[in-house]
TIBAVEX-288983 format. One line per field, with one value per atom (N, C-alpha, C, O): residue number from 0; chain; atom name; x, y, z. Coordinates in steps of 0.02 Angstrom, whole numbers, padded with zeros to 5 digits. Atoms other than C-alpha are relative to their C-alpha. Example, Ala and Ser with C-alpha at 12.3 -4.5 7.8 and 13.67 -1.06 7.14 Angstrom:
2
resi c(0  0  0  0  1  1  1  1)
chain c(A  A  A  A  A  A  A  A)
name c(N  CA  C  O  N  CA  C  O)
X c(00045  00615  00045  00097  -00042  00684  -00039  -00014)
Y c(-00059  -00225  00060  00059  -00059  -00053  00055  00110)
Z c(00000  00390  00000  00033  -00003  00357  00037  00045)
end
This chain:
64
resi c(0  0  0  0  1  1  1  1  2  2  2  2  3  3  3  3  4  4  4  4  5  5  5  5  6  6  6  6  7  7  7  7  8  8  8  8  9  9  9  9  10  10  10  10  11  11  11  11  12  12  12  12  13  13  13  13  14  14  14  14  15  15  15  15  16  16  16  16  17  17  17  17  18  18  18  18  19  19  19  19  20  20  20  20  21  21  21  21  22  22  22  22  23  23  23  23  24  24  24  24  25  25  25  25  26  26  26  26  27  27  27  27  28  28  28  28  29  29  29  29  30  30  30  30  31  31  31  31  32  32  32  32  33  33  33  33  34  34  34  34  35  35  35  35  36  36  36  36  37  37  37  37  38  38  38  38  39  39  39  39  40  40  40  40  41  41  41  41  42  42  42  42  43  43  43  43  44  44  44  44  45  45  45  45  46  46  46  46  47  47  47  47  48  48  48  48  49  49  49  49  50  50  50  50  51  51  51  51  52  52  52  52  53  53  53  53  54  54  54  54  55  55  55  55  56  56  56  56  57  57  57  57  58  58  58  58  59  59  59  59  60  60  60  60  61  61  61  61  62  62  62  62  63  63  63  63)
chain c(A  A  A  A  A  A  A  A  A  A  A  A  A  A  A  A  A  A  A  A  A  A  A  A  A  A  A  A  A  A  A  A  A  A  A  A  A  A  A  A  A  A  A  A  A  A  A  A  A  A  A  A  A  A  A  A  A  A  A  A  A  A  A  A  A  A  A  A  A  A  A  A  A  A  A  A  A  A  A  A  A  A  A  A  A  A  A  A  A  A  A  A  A  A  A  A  A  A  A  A  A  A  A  A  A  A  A  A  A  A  A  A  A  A  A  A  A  A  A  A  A  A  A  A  A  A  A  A  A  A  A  A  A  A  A  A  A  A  A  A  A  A  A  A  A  A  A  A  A  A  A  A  A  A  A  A  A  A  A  A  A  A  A  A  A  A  A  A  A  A  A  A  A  A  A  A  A  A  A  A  A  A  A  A  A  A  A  A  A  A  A  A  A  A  A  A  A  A  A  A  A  A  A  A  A  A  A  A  A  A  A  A  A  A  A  A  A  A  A  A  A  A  A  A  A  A  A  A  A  A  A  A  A  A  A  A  A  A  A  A  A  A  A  A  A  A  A  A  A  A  A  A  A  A  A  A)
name c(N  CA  C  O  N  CA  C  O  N  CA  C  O  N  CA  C  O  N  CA  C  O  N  CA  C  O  N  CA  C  O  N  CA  C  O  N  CA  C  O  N  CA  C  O  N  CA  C  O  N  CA  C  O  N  CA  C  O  N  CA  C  O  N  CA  C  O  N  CA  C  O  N  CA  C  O  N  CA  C  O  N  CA  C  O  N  CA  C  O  N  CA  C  O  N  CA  C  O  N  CA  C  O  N  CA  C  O  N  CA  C  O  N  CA  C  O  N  CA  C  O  N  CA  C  O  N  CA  C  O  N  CA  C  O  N  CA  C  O  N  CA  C  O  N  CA  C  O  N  CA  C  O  N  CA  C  O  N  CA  C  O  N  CA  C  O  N  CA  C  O  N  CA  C  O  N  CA  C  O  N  CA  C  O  N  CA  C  O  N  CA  C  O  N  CA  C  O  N  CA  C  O  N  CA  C  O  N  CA  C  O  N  CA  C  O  N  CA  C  O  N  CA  C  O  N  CA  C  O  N  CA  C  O  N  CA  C  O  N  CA  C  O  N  CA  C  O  N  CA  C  O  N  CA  C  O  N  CA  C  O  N  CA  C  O  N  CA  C  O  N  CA  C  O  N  CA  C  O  N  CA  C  O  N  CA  C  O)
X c(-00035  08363  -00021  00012  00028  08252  00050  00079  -00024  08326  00060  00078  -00068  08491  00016  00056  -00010  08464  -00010  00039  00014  08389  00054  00085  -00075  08531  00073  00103  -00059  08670  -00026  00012  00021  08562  00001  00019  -00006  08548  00085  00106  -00053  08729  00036  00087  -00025  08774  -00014  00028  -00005  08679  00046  00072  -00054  08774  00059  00074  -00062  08931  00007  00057  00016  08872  -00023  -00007  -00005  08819  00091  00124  -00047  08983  00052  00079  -00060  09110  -00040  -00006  00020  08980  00003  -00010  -00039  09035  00054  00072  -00097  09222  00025  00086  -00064  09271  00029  00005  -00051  09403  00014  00012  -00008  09438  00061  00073  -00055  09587  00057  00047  -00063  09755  00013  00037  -00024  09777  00056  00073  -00047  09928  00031  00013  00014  09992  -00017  -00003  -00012  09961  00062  00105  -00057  10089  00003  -00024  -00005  10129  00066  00102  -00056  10287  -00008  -00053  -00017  10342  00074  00092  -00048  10481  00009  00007  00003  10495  -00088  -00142  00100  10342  -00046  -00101  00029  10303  -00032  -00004  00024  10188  -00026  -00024  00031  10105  -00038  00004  00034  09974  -00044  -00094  00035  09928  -00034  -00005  00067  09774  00017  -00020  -00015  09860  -00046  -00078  00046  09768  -00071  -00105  00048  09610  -00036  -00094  00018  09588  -00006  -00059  00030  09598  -00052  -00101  00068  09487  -00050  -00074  00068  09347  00015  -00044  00008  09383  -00022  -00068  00044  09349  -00070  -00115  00070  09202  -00071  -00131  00062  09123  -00006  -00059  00007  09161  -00070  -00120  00040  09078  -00086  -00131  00067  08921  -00040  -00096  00027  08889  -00010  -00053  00010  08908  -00048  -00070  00059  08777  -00073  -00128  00072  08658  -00001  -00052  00009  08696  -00021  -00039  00026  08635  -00081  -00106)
Y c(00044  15346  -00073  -00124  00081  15204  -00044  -00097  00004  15188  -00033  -00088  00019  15188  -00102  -00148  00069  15030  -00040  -00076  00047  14931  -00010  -00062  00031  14957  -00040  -00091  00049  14912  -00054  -00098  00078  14755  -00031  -00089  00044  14711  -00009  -00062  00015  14735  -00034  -00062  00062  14633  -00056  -00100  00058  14511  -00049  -00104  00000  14509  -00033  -00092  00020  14501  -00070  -00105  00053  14371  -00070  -00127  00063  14250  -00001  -00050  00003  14292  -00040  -00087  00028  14228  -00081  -00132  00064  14083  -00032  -00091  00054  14011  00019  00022  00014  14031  00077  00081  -00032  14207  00035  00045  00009  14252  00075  00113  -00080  14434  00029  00005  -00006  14515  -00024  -00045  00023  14470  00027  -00008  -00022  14578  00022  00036  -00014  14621  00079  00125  -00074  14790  -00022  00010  00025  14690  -00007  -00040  00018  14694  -00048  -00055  00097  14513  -00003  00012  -00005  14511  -00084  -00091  00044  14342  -00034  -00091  00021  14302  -00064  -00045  00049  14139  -00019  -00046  00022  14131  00072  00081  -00087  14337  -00002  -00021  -00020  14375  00066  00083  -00078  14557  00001  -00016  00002  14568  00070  00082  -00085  14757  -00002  -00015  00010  14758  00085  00118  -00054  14902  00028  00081  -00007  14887  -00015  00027  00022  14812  00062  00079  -00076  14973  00042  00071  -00068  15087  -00023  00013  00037  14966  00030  00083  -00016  14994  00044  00060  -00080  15171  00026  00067  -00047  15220  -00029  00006  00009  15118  00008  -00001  -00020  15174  00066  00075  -00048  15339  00017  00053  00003  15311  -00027  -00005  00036  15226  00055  00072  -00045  15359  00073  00114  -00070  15506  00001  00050  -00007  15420  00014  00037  -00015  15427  00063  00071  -00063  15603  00036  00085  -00017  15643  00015  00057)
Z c(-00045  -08531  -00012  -00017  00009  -08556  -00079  -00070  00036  -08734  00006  -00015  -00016  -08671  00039  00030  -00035  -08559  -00048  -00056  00053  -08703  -00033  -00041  00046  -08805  00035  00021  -00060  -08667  00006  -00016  00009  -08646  -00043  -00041  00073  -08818  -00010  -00034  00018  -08827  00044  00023  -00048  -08672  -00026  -00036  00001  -08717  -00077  -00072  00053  -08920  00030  00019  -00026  -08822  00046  00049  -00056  -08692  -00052  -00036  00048  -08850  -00029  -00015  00030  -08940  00055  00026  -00047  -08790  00021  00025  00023  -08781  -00053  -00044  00059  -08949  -00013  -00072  -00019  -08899  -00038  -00039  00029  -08999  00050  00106  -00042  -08928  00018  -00030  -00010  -08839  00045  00100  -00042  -08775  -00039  -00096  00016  -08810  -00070  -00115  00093  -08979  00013  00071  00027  -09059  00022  -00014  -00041  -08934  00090  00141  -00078  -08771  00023  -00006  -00042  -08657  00036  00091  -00053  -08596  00049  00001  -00015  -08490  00065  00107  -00032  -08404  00046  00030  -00037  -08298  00068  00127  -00058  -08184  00039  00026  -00038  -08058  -00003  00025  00018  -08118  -00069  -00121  00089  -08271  00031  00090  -00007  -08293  -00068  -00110  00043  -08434  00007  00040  00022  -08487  -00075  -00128  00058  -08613  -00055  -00092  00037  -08690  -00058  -00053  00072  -08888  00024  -00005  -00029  -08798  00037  00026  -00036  -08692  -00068  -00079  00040  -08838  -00048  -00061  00056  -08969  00061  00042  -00038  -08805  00007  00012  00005  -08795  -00052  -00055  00070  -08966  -00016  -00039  00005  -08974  00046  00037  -00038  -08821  -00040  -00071  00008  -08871  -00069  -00066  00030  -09023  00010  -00026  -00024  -08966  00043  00024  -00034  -08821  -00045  -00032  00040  -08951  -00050  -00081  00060  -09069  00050  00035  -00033  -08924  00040  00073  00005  -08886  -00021  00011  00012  -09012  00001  -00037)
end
């Protein structure tokens, strides 16, 4: 368990430098953007499955 936290922290904090020097996350190619007048709707469609397969992957290496 202990393990586990270290790594989620190390990888927060990765992610937590990366959006501090601007790269950019979200909005890939598979998002659903929809705009109409004073209505928008923004569904993370490709964004959801990119973090699905990589949790998946990540939690199954520490399954082992």
């Amino acid at each position: 368990m202990g393990r586990l936290l270290v790594f989620l922290g190390l990888g927060l904090t990765a992610l937590g430098l990366l959006v501090m020097l601007g790269v950019p996350f979200g909005r890939l190619p598979g998002d659903i953007m929809v705009r109409r007048g004073h209505f928008s709707f923004y569904f993370p469609l490709a964004t959801s499955i990119v973090l699905s397969i990589l949790l998946t992957l990540l939690l199954s290496f520490f399954r082992r």
